[in-house]
C-alpha positions as CSV (number, residue, x, y, z in Angstrom):
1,X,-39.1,3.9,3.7
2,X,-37.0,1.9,5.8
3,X,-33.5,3.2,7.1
4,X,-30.5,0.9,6.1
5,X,-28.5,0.7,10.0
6,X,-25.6,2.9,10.6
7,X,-22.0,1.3,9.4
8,X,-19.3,2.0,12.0
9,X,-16.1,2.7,10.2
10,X,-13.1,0.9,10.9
11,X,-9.5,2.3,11.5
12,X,-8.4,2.3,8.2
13,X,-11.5,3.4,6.5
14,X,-10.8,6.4,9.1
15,X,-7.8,7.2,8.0
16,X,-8.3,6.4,4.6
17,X,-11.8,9.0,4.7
18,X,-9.8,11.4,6.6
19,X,-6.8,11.5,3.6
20,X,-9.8,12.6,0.7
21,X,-11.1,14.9,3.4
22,X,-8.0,17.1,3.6
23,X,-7.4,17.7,-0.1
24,X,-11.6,18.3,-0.6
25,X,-12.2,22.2,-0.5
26,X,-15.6,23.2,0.8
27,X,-18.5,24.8,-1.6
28,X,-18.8,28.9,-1.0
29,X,-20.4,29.7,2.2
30,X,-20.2,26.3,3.7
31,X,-18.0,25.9,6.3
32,X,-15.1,22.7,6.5
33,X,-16.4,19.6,8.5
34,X,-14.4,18.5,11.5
35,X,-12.3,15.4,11.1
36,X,-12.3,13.2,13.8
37,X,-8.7,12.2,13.6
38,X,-6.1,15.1,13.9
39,X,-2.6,15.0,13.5
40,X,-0.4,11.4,12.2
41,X,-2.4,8.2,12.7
42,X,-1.1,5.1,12.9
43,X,-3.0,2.0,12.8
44,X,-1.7,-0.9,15.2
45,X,-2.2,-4.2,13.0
46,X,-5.0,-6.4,13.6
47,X,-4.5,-9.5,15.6
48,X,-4.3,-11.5,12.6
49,X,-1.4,-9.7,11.0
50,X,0.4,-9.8,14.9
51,X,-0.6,-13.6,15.3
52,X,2.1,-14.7,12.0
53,X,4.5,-11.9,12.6
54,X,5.2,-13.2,16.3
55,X,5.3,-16.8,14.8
56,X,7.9,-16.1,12.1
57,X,9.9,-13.9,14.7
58,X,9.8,-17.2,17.5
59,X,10.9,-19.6,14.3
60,X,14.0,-17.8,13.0
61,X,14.5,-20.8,10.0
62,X,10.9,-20.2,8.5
63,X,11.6,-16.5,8.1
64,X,10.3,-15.3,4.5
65,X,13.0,-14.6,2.5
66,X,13.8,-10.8,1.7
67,X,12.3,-9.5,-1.4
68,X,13.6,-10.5,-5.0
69,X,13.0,-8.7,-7.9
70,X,10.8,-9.9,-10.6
71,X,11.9,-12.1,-13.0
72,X,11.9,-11.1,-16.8
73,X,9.2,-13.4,-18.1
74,X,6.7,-11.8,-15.3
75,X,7.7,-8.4,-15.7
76,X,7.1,-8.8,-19.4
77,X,3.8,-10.3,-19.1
78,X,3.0,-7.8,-16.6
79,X,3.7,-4.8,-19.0
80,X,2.4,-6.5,-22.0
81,X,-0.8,-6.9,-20.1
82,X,-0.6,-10.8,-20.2
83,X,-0.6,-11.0,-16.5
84,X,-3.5,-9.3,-14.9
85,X,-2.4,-6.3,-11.7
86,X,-5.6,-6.7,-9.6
87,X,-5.2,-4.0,-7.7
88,X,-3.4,-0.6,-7.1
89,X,-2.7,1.7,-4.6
90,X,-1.5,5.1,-5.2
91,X,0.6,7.1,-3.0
92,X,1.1,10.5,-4.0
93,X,1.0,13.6,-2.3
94,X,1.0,11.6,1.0
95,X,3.4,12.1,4.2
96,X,5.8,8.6,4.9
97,X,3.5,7.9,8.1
98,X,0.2,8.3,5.7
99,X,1.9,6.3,2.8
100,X,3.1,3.7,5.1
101,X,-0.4,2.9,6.8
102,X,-2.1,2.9,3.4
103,X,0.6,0.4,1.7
104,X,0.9,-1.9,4.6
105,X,-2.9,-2.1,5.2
106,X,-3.7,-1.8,1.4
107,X,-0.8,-5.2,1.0
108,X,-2.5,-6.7,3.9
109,X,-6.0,-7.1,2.1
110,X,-4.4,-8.0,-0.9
111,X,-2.4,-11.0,0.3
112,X,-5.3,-11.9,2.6
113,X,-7.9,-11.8,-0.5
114,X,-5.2,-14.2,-2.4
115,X,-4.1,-11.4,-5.2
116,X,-0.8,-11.9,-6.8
117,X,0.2,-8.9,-8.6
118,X,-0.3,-5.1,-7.2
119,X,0.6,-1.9,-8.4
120,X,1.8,0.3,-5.9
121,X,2.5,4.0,-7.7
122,X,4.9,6.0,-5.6
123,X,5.4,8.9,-8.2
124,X,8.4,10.2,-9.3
125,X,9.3,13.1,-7.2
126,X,9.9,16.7,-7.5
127,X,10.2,18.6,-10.3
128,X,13.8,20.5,-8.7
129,X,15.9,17.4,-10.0
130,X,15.6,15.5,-7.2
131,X,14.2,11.8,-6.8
132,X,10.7,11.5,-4.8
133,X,10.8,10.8,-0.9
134,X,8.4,7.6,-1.6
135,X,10.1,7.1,-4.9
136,X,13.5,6.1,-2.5
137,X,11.4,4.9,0.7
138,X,9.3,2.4,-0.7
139,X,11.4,-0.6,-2.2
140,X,12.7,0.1,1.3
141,X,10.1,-1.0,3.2
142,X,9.3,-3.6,0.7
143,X,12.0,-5.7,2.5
144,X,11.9,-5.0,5.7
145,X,10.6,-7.8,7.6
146,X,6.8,-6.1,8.5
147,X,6.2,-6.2,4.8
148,X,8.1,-10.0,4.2
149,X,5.3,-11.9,4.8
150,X,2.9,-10.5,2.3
151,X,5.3,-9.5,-0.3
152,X,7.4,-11.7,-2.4
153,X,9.2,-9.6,-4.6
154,X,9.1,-6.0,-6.9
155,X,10.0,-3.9,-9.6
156,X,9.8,-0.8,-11.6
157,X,6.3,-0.9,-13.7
158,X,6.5,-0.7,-17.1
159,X,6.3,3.1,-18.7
160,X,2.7,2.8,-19.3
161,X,2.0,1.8,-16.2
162,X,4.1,4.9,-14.2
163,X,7.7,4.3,-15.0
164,X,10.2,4.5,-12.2
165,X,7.0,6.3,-10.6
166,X,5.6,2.8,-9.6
167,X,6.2,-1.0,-8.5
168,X,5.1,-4.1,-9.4
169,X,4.8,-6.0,-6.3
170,X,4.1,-9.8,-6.5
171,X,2.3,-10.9,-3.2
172,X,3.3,-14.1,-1.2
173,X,0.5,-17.4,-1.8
174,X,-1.7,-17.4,1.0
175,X,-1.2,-20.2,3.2
């Protein structure tokens, strides 16, 4: 039998491994593996990603525009299920530094794999009355100028979808 060669794990599949890891609860009289990555991790954006974001800062007139929300046609199609969402990402139970590195990386290799239309599902928050941390932070940093270049607009999904729990996020054409 031959042995397929040993994968090297990238950042992100690091932190993304080490996210399942924590909520996993070992069988009886096994002991917990050590993860490799303690405390917050942050992952520094590939050259790729700093290569445009330099470009749009040195060229103030090509900025992207901020975030707009979807218009009612899409957002119909989308919750009728005309329009396909290719991919989704879901944020719960996370800390904003963990759900921050997952949506930016998980936008990143969505624009750069030409999708159009994302689900990102934020939850809706505690049951004490209050609205969820994510729920508020999110469309946040939907328009802040990091996440401008791959996103080109959002809004609430549809009930069946998540509600007020989740966005639809259109992504920007590749160029």
């Amino acid at each position: 039998m031959t042995r397929r060669p040993q994968r090297i794990l990238s950042d992100e599949d690091r932190v993304l491994w080490n996210l399942v890891a924590r909520t996993a609860v070992p069988l009886k009289g096994r002991a917990a593996p050590k993860m490799d990555l303690e405390g917050p991790v942050e992952i520094a954006p590939a050259p790729s990603v700093a290569a445009p974001a330099l470009a749009a800062a040195q060229q103030p007139d090509k900025k992207p525009s901020p975030p707009r929300h979807l218009d009612r046609p899409t957002l119909d199609k989308l919750a009728k299920g005309r329009l396909p969402i290719e991919a989704r990402v879901d944020l719960h139970g996370m800390t904003q530094d963990e759900a921050y590195s997952l949506l930016f990386s998980f936008l990143h290799r969505a624009h750069a794999s030409g999708l159009r239309y994302v689900l990102v599902i934020t939850g809706k928050g505690s049951s004490s009355g209050g609205d969820g941390v994510l729920r508020r932070s999110v469309p946040g940093w939907l328009a802040t100028p990091a996440f401008r270049m791959f996103v080109s607009s959002h809004e609430h999904a549809a009930r069946h979808h998540g509600g007020s729990g989740a966005l639809y996020v259109r992504l920007r054409k590749v160029r």
